[in-house]
C-alpha positions in Angstrom: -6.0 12.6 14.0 -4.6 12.0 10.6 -2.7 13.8 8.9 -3.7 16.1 6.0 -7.2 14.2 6.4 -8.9 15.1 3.6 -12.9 14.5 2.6 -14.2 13.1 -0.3 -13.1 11.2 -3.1 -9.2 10.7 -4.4 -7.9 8.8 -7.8 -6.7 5.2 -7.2 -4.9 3.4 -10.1 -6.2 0.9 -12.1 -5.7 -2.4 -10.0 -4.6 -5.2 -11.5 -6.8 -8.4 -12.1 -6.8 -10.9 -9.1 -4.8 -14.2 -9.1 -6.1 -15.4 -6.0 -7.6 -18.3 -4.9 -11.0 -19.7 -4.8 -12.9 -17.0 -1.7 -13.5 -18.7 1.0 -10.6 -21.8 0.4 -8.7 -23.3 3.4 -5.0 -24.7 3.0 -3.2 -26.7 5.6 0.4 -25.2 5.7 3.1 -27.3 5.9 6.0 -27.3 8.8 9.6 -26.4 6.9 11.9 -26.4 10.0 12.6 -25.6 14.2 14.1 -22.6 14.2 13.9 -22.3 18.1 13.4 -23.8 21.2 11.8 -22.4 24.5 14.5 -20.2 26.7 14.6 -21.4 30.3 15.5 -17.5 31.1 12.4 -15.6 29.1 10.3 -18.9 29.4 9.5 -19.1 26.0 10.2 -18.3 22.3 8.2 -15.6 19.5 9.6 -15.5 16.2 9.0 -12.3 14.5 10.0 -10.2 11.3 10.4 -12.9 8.1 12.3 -11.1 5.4 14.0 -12.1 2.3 17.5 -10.8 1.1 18.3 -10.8 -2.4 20.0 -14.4 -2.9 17.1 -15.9 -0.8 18.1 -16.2 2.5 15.1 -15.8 5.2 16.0 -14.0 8.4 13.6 -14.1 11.2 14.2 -12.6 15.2 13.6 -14.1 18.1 11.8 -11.6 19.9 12.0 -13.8 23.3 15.6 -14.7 22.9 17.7 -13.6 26.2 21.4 -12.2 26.4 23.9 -13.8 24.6 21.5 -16.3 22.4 20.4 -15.5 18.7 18.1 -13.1 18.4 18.5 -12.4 14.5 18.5 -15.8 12.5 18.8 -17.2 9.0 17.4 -19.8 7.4 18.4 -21.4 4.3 14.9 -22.6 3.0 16.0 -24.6 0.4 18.0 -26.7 2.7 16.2 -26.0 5.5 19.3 -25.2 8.1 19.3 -22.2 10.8 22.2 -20.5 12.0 22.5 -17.9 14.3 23.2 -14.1 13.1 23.6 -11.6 15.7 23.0 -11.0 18.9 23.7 -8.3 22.3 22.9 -8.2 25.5 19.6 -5.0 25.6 17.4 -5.8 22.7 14.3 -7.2 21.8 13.1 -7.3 18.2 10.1 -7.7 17.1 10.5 -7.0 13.5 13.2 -7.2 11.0 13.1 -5.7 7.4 15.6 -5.3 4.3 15.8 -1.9 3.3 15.7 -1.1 -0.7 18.2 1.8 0.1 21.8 -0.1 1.5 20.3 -3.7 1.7 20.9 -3.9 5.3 18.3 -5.3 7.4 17.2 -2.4 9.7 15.6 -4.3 13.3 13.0 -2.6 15.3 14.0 -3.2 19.1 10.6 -2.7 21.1 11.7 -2.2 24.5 14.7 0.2 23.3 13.0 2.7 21.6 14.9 2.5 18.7 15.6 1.2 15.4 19.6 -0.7 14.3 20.4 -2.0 11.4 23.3 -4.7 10.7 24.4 -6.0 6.7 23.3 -9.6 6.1 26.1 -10.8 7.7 25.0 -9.5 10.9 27.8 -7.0 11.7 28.6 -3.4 11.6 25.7 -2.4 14.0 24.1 1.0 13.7 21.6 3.3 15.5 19.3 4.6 12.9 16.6 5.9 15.3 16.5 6.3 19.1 14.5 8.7 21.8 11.4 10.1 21.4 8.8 11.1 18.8 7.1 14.6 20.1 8.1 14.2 23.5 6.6 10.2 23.9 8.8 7.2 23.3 8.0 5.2 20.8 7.5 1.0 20.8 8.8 0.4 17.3 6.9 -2.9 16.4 7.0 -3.4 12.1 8.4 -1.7 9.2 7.7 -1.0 5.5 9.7 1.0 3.2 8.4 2.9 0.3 10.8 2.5 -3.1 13.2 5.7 -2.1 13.7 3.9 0.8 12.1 6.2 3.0 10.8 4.0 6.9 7.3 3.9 8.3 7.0 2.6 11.8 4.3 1.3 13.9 3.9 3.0 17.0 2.1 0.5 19.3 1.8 2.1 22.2 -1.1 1.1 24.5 -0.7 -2.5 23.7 -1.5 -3.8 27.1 -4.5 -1.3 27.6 -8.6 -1.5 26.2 -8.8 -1.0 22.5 -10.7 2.4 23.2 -7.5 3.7 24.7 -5.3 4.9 21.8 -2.0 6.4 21.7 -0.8 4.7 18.6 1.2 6.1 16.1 2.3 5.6 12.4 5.8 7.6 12.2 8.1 8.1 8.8 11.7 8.4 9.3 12.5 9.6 5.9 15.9 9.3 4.0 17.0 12.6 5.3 16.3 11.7 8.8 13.4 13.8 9.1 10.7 12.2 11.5 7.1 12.9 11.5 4.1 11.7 12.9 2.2 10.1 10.2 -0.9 9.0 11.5 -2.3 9.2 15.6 -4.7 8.2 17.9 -4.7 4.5 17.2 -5.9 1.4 19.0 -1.9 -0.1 19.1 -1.0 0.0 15.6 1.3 -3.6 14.6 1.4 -4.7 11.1 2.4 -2.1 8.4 2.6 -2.6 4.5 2.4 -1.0 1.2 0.2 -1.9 -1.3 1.1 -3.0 -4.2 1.5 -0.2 -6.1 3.2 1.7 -3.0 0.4 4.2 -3.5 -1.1 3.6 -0.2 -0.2 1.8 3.2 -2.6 -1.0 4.8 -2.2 -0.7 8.7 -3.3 -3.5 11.3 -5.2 -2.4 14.5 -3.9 -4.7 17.2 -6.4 -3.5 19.9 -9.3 -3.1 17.2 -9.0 -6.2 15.3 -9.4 -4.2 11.9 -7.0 -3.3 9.1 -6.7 0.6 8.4 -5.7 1.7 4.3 -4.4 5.0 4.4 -3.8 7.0 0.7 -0.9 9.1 0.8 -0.3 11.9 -1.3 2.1 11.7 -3.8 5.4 12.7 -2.0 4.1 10.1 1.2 4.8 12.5 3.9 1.1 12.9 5.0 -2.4 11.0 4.2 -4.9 12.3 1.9 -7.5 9.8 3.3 -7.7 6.9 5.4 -10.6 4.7 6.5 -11.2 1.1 8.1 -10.9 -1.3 5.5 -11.0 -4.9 6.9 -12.8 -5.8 10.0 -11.2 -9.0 11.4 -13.0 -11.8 13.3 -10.0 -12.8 15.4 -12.4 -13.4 18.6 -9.5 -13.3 21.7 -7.1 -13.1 19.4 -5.4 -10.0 17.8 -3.7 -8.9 14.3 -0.2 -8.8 14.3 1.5 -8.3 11.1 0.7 -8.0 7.6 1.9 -8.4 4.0 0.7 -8.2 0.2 1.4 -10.3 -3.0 1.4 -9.1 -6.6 -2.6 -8.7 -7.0 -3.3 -6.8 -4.2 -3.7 -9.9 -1.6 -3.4 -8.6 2.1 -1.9 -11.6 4.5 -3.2 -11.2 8.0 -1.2 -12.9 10.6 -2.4 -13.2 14.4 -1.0 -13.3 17.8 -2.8 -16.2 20.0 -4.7 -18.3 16.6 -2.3 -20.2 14.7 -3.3 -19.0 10.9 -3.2 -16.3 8.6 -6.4 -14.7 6.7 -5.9 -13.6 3.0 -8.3 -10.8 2.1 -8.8 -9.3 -1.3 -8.0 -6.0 -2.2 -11.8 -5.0 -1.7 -12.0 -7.1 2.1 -13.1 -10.5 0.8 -12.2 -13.5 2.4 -9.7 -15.3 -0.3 -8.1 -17.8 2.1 -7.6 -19.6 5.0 -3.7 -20.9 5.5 -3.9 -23.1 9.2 -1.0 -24.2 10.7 -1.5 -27.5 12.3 0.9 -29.1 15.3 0.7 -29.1 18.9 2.1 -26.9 20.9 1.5 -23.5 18.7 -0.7 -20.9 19.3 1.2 -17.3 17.3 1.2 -17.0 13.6 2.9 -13.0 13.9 3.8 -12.6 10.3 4.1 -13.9 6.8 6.9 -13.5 3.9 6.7 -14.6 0.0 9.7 -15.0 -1.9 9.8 -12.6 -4.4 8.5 -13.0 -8.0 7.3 -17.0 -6.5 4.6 -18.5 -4.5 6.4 -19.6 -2.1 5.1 -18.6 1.4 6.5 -18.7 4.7 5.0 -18.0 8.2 6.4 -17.5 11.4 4.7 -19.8 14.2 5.2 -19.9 17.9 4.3 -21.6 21.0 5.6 -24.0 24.0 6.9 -26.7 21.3 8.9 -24.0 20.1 9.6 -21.6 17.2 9.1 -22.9 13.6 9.3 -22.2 10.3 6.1 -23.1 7.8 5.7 -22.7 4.0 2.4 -22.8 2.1 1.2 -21.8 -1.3 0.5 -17.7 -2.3 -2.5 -16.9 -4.0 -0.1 -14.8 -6.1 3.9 -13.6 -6.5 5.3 -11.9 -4.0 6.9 -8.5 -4.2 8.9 -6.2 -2.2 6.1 -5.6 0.4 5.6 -9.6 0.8 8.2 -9.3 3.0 6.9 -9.4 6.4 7.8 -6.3 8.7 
């Protein structure tokens, strides 16, 4: 159930006038740089989490990347160099995220049940959340923040089983440290974003290949309504993350189908941005440099984990940065 469900009609604020593309458009995006190679020792590579710090630097994990070897990178996308930022012997993240609070970028580690955070230098290393949410661990897959810099987590549980199966959950971890369940009984939830106006939070149904929008009240601790808002042809592929741009734009990134759908605010087809090469089958999540166009997706496969760029339909914000 969701929380504080509530029937009928709620206000929305006035939305501001689209600056996307032609509907229906397709654009070829363009290969920036290798980030990784296959590891002999997981037997492959999935880069995860793209997120912009203030000055411009794009980190991105390796969710795949064994003991010892980077799992938190950085790009510089200007000069299009990688170097490796952390790494420890238990984790995998899936997801990384710069929080509007402390600026540190807070890492969702999937298998660990937990959430860290290290600064953008990669160091100091914190637990901000570990155990269990109502007695159930939780598999921490992408994060948004709200302005106060209060978390919401994707709870993807049930992953691996039917969509009709669904012990998903959408948990807040707010400033205070107070954890609640936010939303349950979800087919795997993955990708997790504000909209634009951080009025509401669009939510990607891995095992239902639809995107959720849930309208929280006006303190965001529960939902006043929440529906299915995009329904995804993604055939044998599945969502996997999501992110907005200045007009409203949701980016739709896929796990097996090497592309990312742009829907309008109101579920129209804007775009599609294909990623060409061999050897690349995961396009997991998207970034857009704030107040630019400038887009960048994360793409895997056996040739390896790369970096591509391609042109936003509008500016990106806060919330165009990945998860």
């Amino acid at each position: 159930m969701l929380s504080a469900l509530l029937v009928g009609c709620v206000d929305t604020p006035d939305q501001p006038a689209p600056e996307s593309l032609s509907v229906g458009g397709v654009q070829v995006a363009e290969e920036l740089v290798q980030v990784t190679s296959p590891h002999e020792v997981t037997g492959g590579t999935l880069l995860e989490g793209p997120t912009f710090s203030a000055d411009g630097t794009l980190h991105v994990v390796d969710v795949m990347a064994p003991a010892g070897e980077p799992k938190v990178l950085r790009i510089d996308v200007e000069d299009k160099t990688v170097q490796p930022l952390y790494t420890d012997d238990v984790s995998a993240f899936t997801s990384a995220q710069v929080s509007p609070l402390d600026g540190r970028i807070y890492l969702t580690d999937f298998l660990g049940s937990r959430i860290v955070s290290i600064t953008q230098d990669g160091e100091d290393t914190r637990t901000h959340f570990a155990g269990q949410v109502d007695g159930r661990p939780v598999l921490a897959d992408d994060i948004a923040f709200d302005p106060e810099g209060n978390m919401f987590v994707t709870d993807t549980t049930g992953m691996d089983g039917p969509g009709w199966v669904t012990p998903g959950r959408v948990i807040r971890i707010g400033v205070d440290g107070a954890v609640s369940v936010l939303a349950e009984d979800l087919p795997s939830p993955n990708g997790i974003v504000f909209d634009e106006n951080d009025v509401g939070l669009w939510v990607a149904q891995y095992n239902a290949n639809r995107i959720d929008y849930y309208q929280l009240d006006a303190s965001r601790t529960s939902v006043l309504s929440a529906f299915p808002a995009i329904h995804v042809d993604a055939g044998a592929s599945r969502i996997d993350s999501t992110a907005v741009d200045a007009a409203g734009n949701v980016y739709q990134a896929f796990h097996m189908k090497p592309e990312i759908a742009v829907y309008s605010r109101t579920g129209a087809l804007v775009e599609t941005i294909r990623i060409p090469g061999e050897g690349l089958h995961t396009a997991t999540n998207v970034a857009i440099l704030p107040g630019t166009t400038r887009g960048f997706i994360t793409v895997s496969g056996a040739a390896g984990g790369f970096d591509y760029t391609f042109e936003a339909a509008a500016r990106g914000i806060r919330q165009s940065n990945g998860g």
